[in-house]
C-alpha positions as CSV (number, residue, x, y, z in Angstrom):
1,X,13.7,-9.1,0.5
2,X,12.8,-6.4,-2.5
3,X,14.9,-3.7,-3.1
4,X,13.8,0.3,-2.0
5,X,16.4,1.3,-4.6
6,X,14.0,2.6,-7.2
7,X,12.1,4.5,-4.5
8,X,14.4,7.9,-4.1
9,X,15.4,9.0,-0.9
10,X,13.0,11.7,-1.0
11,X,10.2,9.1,-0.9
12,X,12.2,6.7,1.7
13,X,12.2,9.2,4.2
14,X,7.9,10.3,3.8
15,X,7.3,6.8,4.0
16,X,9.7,6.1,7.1
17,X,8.2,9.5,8.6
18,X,4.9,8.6,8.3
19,X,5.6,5.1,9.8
20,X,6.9,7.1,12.7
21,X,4.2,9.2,13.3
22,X,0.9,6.6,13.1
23,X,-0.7,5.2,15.9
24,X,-0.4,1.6,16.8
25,X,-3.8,1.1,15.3
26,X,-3.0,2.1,12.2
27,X,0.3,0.7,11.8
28,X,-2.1,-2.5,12.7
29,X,-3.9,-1.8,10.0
30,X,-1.5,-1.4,7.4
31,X,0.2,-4.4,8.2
32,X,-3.2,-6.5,7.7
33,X,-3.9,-4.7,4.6
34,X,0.0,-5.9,3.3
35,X,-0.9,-9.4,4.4
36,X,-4.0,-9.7,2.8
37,X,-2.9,-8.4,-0.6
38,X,0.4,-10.7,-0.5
39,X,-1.8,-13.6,0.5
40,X,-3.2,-12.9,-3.0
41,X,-0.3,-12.0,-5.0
42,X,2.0,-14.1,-3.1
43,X,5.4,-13.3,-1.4
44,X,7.8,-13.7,-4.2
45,X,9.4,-11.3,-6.2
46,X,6.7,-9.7,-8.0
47,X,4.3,-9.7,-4.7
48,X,6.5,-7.6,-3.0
49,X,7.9,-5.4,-5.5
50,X,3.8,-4.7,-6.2
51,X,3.7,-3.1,-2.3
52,X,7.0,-1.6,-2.4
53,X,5.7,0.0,-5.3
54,X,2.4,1.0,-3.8
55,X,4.3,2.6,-0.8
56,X,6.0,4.7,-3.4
57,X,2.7,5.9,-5.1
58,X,1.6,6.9,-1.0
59,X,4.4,8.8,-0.6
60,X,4.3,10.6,-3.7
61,X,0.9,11.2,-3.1
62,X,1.2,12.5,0.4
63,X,-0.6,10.3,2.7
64,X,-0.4,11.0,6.6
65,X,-0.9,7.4,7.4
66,X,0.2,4.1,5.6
67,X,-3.4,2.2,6.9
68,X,-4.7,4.4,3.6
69,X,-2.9,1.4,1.6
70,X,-6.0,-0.3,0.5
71,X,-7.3,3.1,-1.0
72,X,-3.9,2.8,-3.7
73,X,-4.6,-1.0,-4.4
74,X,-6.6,0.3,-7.9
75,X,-3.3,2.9,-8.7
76,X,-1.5,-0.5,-8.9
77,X,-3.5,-1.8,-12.0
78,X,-1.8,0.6,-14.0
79,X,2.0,-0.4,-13.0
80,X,3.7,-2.2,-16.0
81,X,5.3,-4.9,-13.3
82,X,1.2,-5.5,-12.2
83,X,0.8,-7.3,-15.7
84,X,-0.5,-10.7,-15.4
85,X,-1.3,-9.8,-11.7
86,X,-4.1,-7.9,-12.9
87,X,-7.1,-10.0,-11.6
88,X,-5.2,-11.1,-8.4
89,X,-5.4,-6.6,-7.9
90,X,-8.9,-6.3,-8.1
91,X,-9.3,-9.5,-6.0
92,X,-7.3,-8.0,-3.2
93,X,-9.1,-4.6,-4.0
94,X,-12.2,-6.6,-3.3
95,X,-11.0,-8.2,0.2
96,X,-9.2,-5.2,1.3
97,X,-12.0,-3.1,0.9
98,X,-14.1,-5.6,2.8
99,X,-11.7,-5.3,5.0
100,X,-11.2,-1.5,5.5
101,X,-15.2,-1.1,5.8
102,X,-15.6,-3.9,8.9
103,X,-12.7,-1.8,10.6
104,X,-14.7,1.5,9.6
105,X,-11.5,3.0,8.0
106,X,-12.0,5.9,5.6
107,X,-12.6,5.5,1.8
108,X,-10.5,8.8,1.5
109,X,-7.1,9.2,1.6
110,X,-5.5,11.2,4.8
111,X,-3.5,13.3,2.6
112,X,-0.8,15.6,3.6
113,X,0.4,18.1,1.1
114,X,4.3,18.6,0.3
């Protein structure tokens, strides 16, 4: 399992919050939109550091609901630990957003501000 250690507590707590607060649908959601991505970047190391990072990114950002993880996907292609993952990002992008439109999920993140 990756680390949460470079996400501050701060952070830990909005995500775990949110987490709380979303609908079983949308917890649904996230976890399909995690799966997909990983099934792209794979589930080593670097795969799961890339979501972990993500989730930090959301948090920071202020989002009421973790299903808006697709809508961060293009964040991630500026992350210095995304190099060489590059292309597998804006393949996942592709599928996820694919994804997110069949489920008729918003292209605008729910944001919540802080």
């Amino acid at each position: 399992m990756v680390s949460l250690d470079f996400i501050d507590e701060e952070n830990k707590e909005r995500i775990l919050v949110t987490w709380k607060r979303m609908s079983e649908s949308d917890k649904a959601h996230f976890i399909n939109q995690v799966a997909l991505a990983m099934s792209i970047w794979g589930s080593d190391k670097k795969g799961k550091r890339l979501v972990v990072e993500i989730l930090r990114i959301m948090a920071e950002d202020g989002t009421k609901t973790l299903a808006d993880f697709g809508l961060y996907l293009e964040k991630a292609l500026d992350l210095e630990e995304a190099s060489g993952l590059d292309e597998n990002i804006k393949r996942a992008s592709l599928i996820i957003e694919g994804y997110r439109i069949k489920n008729a999920l918003s292209s605008e993140p729910h944001r919540e501000l802080f």
